[in-house]
C-alpha positions as CSV (number, residue, x, y, z in Angstrom):
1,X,-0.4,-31.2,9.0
2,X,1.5,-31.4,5.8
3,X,4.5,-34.2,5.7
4,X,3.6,-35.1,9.2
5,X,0.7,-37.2,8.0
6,X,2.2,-39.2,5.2
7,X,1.5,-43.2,6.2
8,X,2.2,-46.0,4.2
9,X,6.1,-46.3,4.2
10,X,8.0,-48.8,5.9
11,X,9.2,-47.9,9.2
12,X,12.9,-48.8,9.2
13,X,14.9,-49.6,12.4
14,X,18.5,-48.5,13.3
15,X,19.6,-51.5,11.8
16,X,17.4,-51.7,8.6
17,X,15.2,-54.1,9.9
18,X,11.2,-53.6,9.4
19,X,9.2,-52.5,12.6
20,X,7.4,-55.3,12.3
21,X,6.6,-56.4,15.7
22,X,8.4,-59.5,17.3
23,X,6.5,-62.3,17.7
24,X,6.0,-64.8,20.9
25,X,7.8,-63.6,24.1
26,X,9.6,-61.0,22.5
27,X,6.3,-59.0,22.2
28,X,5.7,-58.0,25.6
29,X,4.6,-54.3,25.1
30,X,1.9,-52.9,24.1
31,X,2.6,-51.7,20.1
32,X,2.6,-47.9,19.3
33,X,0.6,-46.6,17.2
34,X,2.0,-47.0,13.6
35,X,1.1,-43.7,12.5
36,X,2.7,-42.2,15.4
37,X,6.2,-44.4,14.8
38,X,5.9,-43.2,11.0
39,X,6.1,-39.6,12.7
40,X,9.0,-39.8,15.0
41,X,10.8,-41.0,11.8
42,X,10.1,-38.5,9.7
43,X,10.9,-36.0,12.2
44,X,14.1,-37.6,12.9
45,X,14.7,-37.2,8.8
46,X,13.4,-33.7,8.9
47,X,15.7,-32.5,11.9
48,X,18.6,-34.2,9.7
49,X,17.6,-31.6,6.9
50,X,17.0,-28.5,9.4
51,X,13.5,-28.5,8.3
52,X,12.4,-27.7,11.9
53,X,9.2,-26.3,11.8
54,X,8.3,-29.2,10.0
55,X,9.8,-31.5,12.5
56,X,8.5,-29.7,15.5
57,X,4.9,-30.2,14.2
58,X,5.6,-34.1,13.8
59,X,6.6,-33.8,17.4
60,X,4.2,-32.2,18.5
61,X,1.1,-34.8,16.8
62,X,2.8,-37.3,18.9
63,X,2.4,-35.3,22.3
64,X,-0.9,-34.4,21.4
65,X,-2.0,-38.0,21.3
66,X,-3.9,-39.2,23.9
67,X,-2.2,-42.8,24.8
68,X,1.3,-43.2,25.3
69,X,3.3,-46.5,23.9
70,X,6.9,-48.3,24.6
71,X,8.4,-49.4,21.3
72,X,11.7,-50.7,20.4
73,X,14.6,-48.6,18.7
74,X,15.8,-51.7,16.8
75,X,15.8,-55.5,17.6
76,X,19.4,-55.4,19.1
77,X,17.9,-53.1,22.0
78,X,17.1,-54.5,25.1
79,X,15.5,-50.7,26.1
80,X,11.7,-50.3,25.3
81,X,11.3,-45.8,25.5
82,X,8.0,-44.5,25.9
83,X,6.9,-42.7,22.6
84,X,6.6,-39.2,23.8
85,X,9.8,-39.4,26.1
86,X,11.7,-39.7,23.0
87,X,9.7,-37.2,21.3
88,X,10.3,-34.9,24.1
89,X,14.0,-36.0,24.2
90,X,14.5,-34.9,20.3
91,X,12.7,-31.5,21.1
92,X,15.5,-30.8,24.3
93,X,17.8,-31.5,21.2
94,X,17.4,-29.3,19.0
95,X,19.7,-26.4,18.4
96,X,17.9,-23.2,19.5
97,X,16.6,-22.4,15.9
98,X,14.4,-25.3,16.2
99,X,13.3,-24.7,19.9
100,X,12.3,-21.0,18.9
101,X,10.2,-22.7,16.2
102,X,8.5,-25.5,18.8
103,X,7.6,-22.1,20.9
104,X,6.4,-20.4,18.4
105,X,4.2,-23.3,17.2
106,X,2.9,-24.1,20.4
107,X,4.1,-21.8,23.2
108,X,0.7,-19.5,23.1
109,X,-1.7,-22.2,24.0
110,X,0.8,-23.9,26.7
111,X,1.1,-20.4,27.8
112,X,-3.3,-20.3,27.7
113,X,-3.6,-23.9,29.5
114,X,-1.2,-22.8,32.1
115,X,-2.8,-19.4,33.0
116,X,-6.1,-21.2,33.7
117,X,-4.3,-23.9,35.7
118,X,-2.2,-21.9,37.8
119,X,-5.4,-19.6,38.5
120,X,-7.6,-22.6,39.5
121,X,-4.6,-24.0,41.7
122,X,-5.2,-26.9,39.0
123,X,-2.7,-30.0,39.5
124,X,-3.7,-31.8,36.9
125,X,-3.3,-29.3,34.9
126,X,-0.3,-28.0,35.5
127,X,1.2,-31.7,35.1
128,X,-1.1,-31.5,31.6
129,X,1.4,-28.2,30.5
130,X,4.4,-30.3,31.4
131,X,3.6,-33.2,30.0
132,X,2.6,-32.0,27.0
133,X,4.8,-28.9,26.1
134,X,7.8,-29.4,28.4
135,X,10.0,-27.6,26.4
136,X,8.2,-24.0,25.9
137,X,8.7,-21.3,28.3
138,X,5.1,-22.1,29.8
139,X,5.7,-26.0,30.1
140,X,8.9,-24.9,31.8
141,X,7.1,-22.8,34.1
142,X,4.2,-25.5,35.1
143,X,6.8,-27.9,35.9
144,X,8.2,-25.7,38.4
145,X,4.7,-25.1,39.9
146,X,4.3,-28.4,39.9
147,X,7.0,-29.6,41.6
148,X,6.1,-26.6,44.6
149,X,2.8,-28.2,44.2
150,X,4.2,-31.7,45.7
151,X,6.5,-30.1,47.8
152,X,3.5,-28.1,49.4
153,X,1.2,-30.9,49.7
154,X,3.7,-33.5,51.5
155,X,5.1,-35.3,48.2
156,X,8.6,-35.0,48.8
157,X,10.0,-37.3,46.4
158,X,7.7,-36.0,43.2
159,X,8.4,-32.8,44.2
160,X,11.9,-33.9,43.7
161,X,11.7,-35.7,40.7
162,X,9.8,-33.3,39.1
163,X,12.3,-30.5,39.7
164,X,14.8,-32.4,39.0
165,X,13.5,-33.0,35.5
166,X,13.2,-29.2,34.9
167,X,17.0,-29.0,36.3
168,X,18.0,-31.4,34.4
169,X,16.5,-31.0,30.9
170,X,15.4,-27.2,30.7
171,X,17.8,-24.7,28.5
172,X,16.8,-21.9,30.6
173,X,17.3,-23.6,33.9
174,X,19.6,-21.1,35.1
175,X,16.9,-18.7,35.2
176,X,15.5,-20.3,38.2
177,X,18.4,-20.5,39.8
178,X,19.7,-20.9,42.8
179,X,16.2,-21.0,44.4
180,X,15.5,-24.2,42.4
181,X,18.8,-26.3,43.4
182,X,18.2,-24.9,47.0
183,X,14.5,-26.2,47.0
184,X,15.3,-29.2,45.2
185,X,18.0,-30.0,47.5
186,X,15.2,-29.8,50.6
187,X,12.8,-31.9,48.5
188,X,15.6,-34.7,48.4
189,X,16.4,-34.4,52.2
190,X,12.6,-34.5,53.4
191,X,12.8,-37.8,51.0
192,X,15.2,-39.2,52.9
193,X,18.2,-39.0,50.4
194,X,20.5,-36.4,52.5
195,X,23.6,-37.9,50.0
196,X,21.4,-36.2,47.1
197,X,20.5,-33.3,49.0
198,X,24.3,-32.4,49.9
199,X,25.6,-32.8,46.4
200,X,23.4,-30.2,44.6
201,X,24.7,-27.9,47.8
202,X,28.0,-28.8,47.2
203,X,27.7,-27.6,43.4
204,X,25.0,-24.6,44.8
205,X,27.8,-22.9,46.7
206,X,30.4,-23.3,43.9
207,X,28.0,-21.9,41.4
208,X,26.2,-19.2,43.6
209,X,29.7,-18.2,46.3
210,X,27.2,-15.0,46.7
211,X,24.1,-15.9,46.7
212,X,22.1,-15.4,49.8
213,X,19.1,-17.7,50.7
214,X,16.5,-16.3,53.5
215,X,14.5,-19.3,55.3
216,X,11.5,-18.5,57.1
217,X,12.0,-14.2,57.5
């Protein structure tokens, strides 16, 4: 895929150290795939430049892969992120430009892989559309389903977790609003975290003063 694929350079850290990886009982995670750390840094370079579509299809090489990896910013950080949480963490950051790009890129077969899911009442692959394209319209979408999913079949605490990542992290949260604050807020209380559950209520009726939720008819 054009830039994406260039190997060879040195992978510099934060700090302008090599990646090399640190030896004896520093070295306790499994190493990412060099390729895949060569593309994280080019698309943090390419995002500098605003050459998004470019960056966007470094992105999402590394989302597309089929393992997942820890590695370590720089060798002053004590934090190991997982590979494609970072990967999805710079997608959630780009400005819209480069989010409208990411959807244009990829939204039409998140959108394909979700249809076939949701119709096959497909768990698996609903969490496959979330994992992978979190931040299109469709991977939006699936992680909502997904959460109802858990919800629905007695998983409480995924359900919330999972909603709370679409909450949290989606642009277009709002959208599903207030029904997914009011839901996540029952996921957190059949969890057995009521402190949770009364918070987002708290902010629900500040946000919402006319909303009106039916329960049960």
């Amino acid at each position: 895929r054009g830039r994406c694929h260039e190997r060879g350079a040195t992978l510099p850290n934060d700090d302008g150290d090599s990646a090399e990886a640190d030896s004896g009982s520093q070295n306790v995670f499994p190493a990412a795939d060099r390729s895949l750390l060569l593309l994280l840094t080019k698309a943090r370079q390419l995002i500098e430049q605003e050459r998004y579509a470019e960056a966007v299809q470094c992105l999402g090489t590394i989302l597309d892969s089929p393992e997942d990896a820890f590695f370590r910013p720089n060798r002053k950080s004590a934090l190991y992120p997982g590979l494609k949480a970072e990967a999805q963490a710079m997608l959630g950051r780009l400005p819209r430009q480069g989010r409208e790009l990411y959807e244009l890129q990829y939204g039409a077969g998140a959108r394909k892989l979700l249809t076939a899911a949701a119709a096959a009442g497909d768990a698996a692959g609903l969490a496959e559309v979330s994992r992978r394209f979190f931040h299109t319209s469709a991977g939006y979408e699936a992680t909502l389903l997904l959460g109802l999913h858990y919800w629905n079949h007695g998983s409480p605490l995924a359900a919330a977790l999972t909603l709370k990542r679409l909450r949290d992290l989606s642009p277009i949260a709002e959208q599903f609003e207030p029904a997914l604050s009011m839901t996540l807020a029952a996921c957190w209380l059949r969890a057995g975290s009521p402190e949770k559950a009364g918070a987002i209520l708290d902010e629900v009726k500040q946000r919402f003063p006319q909303a009106v939720v039916r329960i049960g008819g």
